[in-house]
Every structure is written in C-alpha cells, then in structure tokens.
C-alpha positions as CSV (number, residue, x, y, z in Angstrom):
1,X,0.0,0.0,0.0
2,X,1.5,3.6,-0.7
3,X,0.1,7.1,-0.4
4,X,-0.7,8.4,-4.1
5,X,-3.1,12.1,-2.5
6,X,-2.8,14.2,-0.1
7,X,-5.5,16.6,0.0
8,X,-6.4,19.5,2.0
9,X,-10.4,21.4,3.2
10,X,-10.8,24.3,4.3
11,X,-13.8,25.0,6.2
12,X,-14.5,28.9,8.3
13,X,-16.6,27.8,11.5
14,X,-17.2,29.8,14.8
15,X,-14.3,32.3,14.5
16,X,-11.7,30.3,12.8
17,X,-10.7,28.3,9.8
18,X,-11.0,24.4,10.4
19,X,-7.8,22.4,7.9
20,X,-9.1,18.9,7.3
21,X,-6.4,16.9,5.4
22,X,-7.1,13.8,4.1
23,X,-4.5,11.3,3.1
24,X,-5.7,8.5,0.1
25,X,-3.9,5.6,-1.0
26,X,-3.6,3.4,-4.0
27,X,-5.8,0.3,-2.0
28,X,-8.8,3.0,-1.8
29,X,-8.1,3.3,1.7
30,X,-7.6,6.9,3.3
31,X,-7.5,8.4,6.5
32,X,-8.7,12.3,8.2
33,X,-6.3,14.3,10.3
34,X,-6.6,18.0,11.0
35,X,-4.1,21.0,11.6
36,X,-4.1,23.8,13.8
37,X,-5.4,26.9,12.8
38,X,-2.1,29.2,13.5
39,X,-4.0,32.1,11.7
40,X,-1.8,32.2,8.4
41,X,-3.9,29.2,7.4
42,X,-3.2,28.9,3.8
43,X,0.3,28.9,4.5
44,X,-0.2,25.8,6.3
45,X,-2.0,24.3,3.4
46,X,0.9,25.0,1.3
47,X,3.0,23.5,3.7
48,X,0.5,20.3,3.4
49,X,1.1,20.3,-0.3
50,X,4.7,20.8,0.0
51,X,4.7,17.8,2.3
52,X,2.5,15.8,-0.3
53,X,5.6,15.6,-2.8
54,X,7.8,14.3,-0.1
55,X,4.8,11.2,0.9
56,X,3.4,10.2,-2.1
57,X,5.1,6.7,-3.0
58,X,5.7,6.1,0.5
59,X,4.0,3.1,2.8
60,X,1.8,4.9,5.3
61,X,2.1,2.2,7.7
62,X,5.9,3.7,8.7
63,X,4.1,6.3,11.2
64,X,7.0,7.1,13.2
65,X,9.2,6.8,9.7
66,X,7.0,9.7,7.8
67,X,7.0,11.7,11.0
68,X,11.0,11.7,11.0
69,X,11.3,12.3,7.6
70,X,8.8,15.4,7.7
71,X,10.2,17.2,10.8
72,X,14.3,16.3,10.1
73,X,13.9,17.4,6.5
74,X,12.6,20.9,7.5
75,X,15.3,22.8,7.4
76,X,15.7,24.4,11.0
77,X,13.5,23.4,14.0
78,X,9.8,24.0,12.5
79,X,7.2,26.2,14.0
80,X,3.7,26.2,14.4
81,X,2.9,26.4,10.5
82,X,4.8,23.3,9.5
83,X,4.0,21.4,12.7
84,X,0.3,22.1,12.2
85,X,0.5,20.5,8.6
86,X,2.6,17.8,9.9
87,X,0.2,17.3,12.9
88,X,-2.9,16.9,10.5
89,X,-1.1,14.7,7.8
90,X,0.4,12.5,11.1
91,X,-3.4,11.9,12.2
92,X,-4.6,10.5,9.3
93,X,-1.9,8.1,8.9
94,X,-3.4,6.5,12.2
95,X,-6.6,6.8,10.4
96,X,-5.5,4.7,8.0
97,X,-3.6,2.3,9.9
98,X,-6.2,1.8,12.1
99,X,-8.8,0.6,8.9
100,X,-6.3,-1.4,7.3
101,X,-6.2,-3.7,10.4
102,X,-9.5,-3.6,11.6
103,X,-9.1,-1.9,14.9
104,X,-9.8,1.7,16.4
105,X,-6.2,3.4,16.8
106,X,-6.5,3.6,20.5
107,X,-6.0,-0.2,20.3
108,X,-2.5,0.8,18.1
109,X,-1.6,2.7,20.9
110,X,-1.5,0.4,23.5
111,X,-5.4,-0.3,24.5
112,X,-7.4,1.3,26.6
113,X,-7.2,2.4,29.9
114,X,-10.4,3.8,30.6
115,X,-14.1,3.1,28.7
116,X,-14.8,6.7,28.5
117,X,-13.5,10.4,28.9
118,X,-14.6,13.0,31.0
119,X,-15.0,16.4,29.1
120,X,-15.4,20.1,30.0
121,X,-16.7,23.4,28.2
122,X,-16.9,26.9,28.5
123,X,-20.2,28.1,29.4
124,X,-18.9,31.9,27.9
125,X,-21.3,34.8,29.2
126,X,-20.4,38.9,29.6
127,X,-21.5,38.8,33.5
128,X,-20.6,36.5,36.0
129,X,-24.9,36.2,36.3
130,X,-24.9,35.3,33.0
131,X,-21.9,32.8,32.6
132,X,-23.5,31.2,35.8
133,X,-26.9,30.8,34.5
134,X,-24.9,29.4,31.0
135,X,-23.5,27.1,32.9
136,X,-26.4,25.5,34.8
137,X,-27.6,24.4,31.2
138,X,-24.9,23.2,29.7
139,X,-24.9,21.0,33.1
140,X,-28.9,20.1,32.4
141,X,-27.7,19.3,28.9
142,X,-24.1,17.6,28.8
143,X,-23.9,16.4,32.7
144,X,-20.5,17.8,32.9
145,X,-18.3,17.4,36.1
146,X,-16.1,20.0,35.0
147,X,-16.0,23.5,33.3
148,X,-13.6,26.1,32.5
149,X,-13.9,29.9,32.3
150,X,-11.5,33.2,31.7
151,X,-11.5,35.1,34.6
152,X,-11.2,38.4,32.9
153,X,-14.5,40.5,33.8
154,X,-16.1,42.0,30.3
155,X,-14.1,45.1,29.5
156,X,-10.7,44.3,31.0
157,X,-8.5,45.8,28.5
158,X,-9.9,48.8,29.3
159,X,-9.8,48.5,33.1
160,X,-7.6,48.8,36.4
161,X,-6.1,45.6,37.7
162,X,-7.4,46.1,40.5
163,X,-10.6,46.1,38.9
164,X,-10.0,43.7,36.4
165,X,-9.3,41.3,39.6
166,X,-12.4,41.8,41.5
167,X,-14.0,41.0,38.2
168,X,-12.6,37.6,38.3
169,X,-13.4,36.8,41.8
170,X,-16.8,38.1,41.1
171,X,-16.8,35.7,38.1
172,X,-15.6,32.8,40.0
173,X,-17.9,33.4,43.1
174,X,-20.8,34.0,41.3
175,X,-20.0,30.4,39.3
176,X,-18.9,28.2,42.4
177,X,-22.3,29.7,44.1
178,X,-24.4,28.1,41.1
179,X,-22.8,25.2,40.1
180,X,-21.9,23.7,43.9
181,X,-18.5,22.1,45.3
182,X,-18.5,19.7,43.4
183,X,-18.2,21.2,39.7
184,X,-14.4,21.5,38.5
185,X,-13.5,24.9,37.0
186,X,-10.7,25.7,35.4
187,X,-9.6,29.5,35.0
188,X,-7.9,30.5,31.3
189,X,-6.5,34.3,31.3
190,X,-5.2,33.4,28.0
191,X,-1.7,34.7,28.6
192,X,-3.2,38.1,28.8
193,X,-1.6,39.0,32.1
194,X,1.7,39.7,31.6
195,X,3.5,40.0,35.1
196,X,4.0,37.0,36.9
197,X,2.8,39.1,40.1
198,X,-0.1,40.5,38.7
199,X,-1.1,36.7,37.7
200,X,-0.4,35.9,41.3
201,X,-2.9,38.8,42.6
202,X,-5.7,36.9,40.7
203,X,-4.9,33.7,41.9
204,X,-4.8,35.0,45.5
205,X,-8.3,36.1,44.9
206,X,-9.9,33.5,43.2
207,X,-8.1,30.7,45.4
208,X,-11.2,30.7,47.4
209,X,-13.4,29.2,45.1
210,X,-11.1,26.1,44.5
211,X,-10.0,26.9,41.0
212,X,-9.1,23.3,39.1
213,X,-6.1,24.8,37.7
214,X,-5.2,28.0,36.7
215,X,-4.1,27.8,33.0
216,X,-1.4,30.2,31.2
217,X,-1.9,32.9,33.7
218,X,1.3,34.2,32.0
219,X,3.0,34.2,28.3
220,X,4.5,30.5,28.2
221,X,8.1,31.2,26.5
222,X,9.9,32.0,29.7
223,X,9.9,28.3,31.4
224,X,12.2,29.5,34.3
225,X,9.4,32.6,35.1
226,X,6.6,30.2,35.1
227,X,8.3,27.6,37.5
228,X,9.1,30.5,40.0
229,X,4.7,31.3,38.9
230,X,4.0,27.7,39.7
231,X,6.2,27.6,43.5
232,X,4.0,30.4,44.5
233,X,0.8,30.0,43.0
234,X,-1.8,28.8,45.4
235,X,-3.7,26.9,42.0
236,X,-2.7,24.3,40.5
237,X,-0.9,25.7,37.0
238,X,-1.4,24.6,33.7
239,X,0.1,25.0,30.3
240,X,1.4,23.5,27.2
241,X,-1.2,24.3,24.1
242,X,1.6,26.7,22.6
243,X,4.8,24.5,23.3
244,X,5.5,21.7,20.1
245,X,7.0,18.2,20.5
246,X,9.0,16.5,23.0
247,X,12.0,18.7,23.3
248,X,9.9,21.8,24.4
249,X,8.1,19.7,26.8
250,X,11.0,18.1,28.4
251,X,12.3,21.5,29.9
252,X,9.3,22.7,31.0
253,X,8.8,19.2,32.7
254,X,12.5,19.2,33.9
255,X,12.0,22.8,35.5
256,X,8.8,21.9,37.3
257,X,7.1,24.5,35.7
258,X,3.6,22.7,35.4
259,X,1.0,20.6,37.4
260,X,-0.9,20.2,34.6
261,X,0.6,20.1,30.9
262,X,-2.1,20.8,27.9
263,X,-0.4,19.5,24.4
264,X,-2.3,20.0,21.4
265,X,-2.1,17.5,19.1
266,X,-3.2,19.2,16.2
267,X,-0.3,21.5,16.5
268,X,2.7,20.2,18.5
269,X,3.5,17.2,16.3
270,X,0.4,15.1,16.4
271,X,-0.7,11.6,17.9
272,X,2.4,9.2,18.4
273,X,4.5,12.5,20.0
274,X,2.0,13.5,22.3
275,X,2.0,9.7,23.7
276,X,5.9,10.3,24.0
277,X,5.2,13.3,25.8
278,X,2.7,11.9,27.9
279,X,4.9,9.8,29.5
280,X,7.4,12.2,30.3
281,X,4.8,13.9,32.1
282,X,3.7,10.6,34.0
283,X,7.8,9.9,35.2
284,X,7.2,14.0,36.4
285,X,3.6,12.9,38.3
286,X,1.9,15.5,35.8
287,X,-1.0,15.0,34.5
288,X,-2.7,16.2,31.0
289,X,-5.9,17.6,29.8
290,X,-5.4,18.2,26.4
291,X,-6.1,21.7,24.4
292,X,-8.6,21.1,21.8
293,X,-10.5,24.3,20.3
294,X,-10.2,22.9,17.3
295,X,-12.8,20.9,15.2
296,X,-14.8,17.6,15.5
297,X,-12.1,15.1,13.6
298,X,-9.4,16.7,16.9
299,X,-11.9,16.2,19.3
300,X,-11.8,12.4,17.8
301,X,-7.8,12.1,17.6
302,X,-7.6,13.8,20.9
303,X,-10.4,11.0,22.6
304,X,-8.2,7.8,20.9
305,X,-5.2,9.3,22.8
306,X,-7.2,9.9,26.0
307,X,-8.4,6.4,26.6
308,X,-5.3,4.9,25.6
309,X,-3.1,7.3,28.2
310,X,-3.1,6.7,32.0
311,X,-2.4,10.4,33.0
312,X,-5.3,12.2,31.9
313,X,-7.4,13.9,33.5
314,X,-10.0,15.7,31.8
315,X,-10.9,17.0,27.5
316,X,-11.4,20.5,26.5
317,X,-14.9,20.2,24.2
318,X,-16.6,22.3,22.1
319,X,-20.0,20.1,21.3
320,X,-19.9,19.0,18.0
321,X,-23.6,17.9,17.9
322,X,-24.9,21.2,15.7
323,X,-24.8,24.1,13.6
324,X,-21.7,23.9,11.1
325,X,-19.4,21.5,13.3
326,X,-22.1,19.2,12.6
327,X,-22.6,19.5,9.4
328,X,-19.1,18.8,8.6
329,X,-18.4,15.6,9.2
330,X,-20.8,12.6,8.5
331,X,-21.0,11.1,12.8
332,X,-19.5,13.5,15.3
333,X,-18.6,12.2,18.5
334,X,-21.3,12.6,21.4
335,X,-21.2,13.6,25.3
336,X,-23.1,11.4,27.4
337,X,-23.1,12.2,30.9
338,X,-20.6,14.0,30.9
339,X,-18.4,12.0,28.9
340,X,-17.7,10.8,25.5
341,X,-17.8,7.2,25.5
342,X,-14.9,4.4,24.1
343,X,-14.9,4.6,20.1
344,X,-15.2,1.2,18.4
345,X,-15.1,1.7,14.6
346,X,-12.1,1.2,12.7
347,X,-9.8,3.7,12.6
348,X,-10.3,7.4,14.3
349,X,-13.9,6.9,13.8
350,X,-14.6,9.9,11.5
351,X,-15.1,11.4,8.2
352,X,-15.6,14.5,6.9
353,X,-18.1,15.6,4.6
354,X,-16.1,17.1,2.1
355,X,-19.2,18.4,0.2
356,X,-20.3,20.2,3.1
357,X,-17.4,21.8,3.9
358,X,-17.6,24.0,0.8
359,X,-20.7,25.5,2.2
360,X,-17.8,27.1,4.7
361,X,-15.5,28.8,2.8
362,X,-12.0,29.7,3.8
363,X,-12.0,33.0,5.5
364,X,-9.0,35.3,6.9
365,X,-8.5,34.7,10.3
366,X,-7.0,38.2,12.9
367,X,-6.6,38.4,16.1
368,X,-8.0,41.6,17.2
369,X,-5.6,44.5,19.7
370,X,-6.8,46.6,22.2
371,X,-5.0,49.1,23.7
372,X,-5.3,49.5,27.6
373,X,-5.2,52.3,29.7
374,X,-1.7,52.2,30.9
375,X,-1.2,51.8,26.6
376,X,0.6,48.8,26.3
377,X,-1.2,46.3,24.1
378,X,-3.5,43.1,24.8
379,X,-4.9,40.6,22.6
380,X,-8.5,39.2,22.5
C-alpha cells in the first residue's frame, strides 16, 4: 500500500478556519487528520502540499518513519505552520492504519485504559450572572463534572487591575455559588496577564473558590518565570497548548514549571508525540488535559489518545452535535453524561463531509488588539 493524494479542506466555523487533510492511498483506503489553525492558514496548506511531494510513493504504515522524515527534512526546527501541517497529515496516517487492520487506533496505541473520557466546556457569558446561569444548562444538557472559564470580567482591556481582579473573583464566586463544590473549574486568562505578580494577585483572589487549575496565567516562553509562577501560586498551574513536540516539553517538565501540561495534538507534532510526551509527564507525576478548540475530527484524535493514556485527567470540548461543526463531518462524537464514550469503529472513527465543507468557505482569520489604559497592548 503507498500514499498516491494528499489533499487539504478548508472549512470557516465559529471564529476560525478548520484544515481537514485527508490522506488516500492506491488500496482506496484513506485516513482524516486536521491542523491547527495558527492564523496564516493557507500557509499551512501550502505547507500540506509541500509535504505531499515528499509522501506520495511512501508506505503509510511507517508512522514514526514519515513523522522523521517530515520534521528532520525541515530545514531548521519548525514552528507552528509546518507542525500544524505535519500534525494533520500524522493523524490520518493513524486513520489509516487503524482501517487497514480492523481496529480503532486507541488499540494501536497500546489499548485502553479507561471506557470513557470525562469532558469540560466553557459556558462563555459577559457577567458573571450570565456565565453562571450558562452554565447550569450546559450542566442540564451535557452532565459535565467540569468546566472552565477566563476570569477576565467584560471590558478588561480597558480596566484597572485592581478592577480587572475583583472581576474575576466576582466571576468565580458567582459560578462556584451556582454550580456547587463539586463542579471543576478551570480559570484560562489566556496569557493576557503579563507580570508574573499581577497573575499571582488573581490567583490570590480567586483561590477561594477552589480553582481546578489556573491555565497560562502568564506568556508561556519564559519556562524559568513560570516555574518560580508555579512555586507560588496557590492553584494548581497549567500549560502546554503553545509549546511543540518532546524537546519543548521536556524542559518545562524538567523545570517543574507545570502541574498540569495541555499538548495540542493538532499543533505540536500530532498523535504518536503526544503519547511520548505523555509519558514524560507521568515519570514528572503531571497529569494532562489536552487543548482542543479545534474541530470535531481533533476532538476524535484527541479522545483515541485519552483512553489509551493513564495520566489524563480531563478534555477541552466544544460540542460537536450542531450548527456547522455538525454538518461537517458525516458522525460527530457525542457527550453522554458528561463524557464521551470508548470509540469502536475502525480507525479514528470519523469522516468528513467534504461536500459540506464547501458550504464554509476559507476566511482570513486576525486576532484583534486593544490598547489599555496604561497603553501597552492586549490581545482578545
């Protein structure tokens, strides 16, 4: 069997562009994967193509073999753009892999260790009224156990600190009070607080409310900053969706800079290196809960590698059970309880509908600045 397509669809849902790549072979077999959205998203479809003349020929049962030859033959150290389209391509190699001997992939990757996966949301909402009351039904709906929330009140760019962390207790207090003990919530700044003191003054506020964990309370590219964060922070601290492959992940596990890592394996090198890096984290006592904003074929590839890894402990989720996410692929993946139960099918479990997809054309993707009052610059 060798790989003679690789093929790439675009499809603009919610505020981003979802990069579906499927992988065919000359057997008629062919596998789904998907890339990040890094924001220069035709670039990584280039990049997709680029790696198409380097794969076609190939067997696509050599995972770990196409992975090496991808990320050693970029030139320097790749970035986001190029691990994205590697990331996507990666996935549906499992795919196919997984149909050509029968089995769901989480069986190729060592079987599972759990029958199901507990998942979490964000209930969104502009007042900490509303975000509770948002909350409560996705609760009635989903049955979650956990959810997770950013902490900044509306407005915050344009705010005091001092303001902008009453907000968040405000947030988190008027949450807790509606959802009980017993609900896990995570708190997300986004990396929008810049000095690792500041972060601490929100954590010291919210720590009340018994935060899960507290996730990139500052910019991730100083690991030594965030493990002096983490020593004093009164939360549990989490990070990872903006670090790629093993290397980046062994310092920040060899630092002690995390208590929680959050690898997204539609960006940092896909399926295989986020098992690798999963066990680094087990020999640190970390555990993961995987980033996933991403579409319904991640939230798939991200569920394979959840029952199949002892260490996690919990699945960012977006519901993939209407509007455009569900018109884009053929059977999306369902919470039950709380949970998305153990896939069975062959495979990741997924298609596409490439036909659909069309209806959801590529669009340019920005992230939007704003300009606060002491006139240094934040990002929405």
């Amino acid at each position: 069997m060798k790989i003679d397509r690789i093929e790439t669809f675009l499809a603009h849902v919610g505020r981003r562009n979802l990069c579906f790549v499927k992988v065919s072979t000359d057997e008629g077999l062919h596998g789904i994967g998907e890339a990040y959205s890094v924001g220069p998203d035709l670039a990584t479809v280039a990049a997709i193509d680029d790696f198409a003349s380097w794969l076609v020929g190939q067997d696509p049962m050599r995972i770990e073999h196409l992975w090496a030859l991808m990320y050693n033959g970029t030139r320097f150290p790749p970035g986001p753009t190029i691990l994205s389209a590697l990331s996507g391509i990666e996935h549906a190699l499992w795919d196919i892999k997984g149909k050509a001997l029968g089995v769901p992939v989480w069986q190729l990757l060592g079987g599972a260790v759990r029958d199901r996966i507990r998942v979490y949301q964000n209930p969104g909402g502009g007042s900490p009224e509303e975000t509770a009351e948002r909350a409560l039904a996705l609760i009635a709906r989903y049955g979650y156990t956990a959810l997770k929330i950013g902490p900044h009140p509306a407005g915050s760019d344009h705010m005091p600190w001092p303001a902008v962390v009453r907000g968040a207790a405000a947030r988190m207090k008027a949450l807790r009070d509606a959802v009980g003990d017993d609900i896990e919530i995570g708190l997300d700044p986004h990396a929008k607080i810049w000095e690792p003191v500041r972060a601490l003054q929100m954590a010291h506020a919210v720590a009340e409310y018994n935060p899960y964990f507290f996730e990139e309370p500052i910019r991730p590219e100083n690991i030594d900053a965030m493990a002096s964060f983490k020593r004093q922070c009164p939360i549990p601290v989490a990070t990872g969706e903006c670090l790629y492959t093993k290397f980046e992940f062994r310092e920040l596990l060899a630092r002690e800079a995390a208590d929680i890592i959050q690898p997204d394996v539609c960006l940092m090198g896909g399926l295989l290196e986020m098992k690798k890096i999963a066990a680094m984290a087990e020999a640190h006592y970390v555990m993961v809960a995987p980033h996933n904003p991403m579409g319904p074929v991640a939230t798939a590839v991200n569920v394979h590698f959840c029952v199949s890894t002892p260490n996690v402990a919990v699945l960012e989720y977006t519901p993939d059970d209407e509007g455009p996410r569900r018109d884009i692929v053929k059977e999306p993946m369902r919470v039950k309880e709380g949970y998305i139960e153990l896939p069975t099918a062959p495979g990741l479990g997924i298609e596409i509908d490439e036909a659909a997809c069309q209806r959801y054309p590529y669009k340019p993707w920005r992230r939007t600045n704003a300009v606060r009052p002491d006139g240094s610059i934040g990002f929405n």
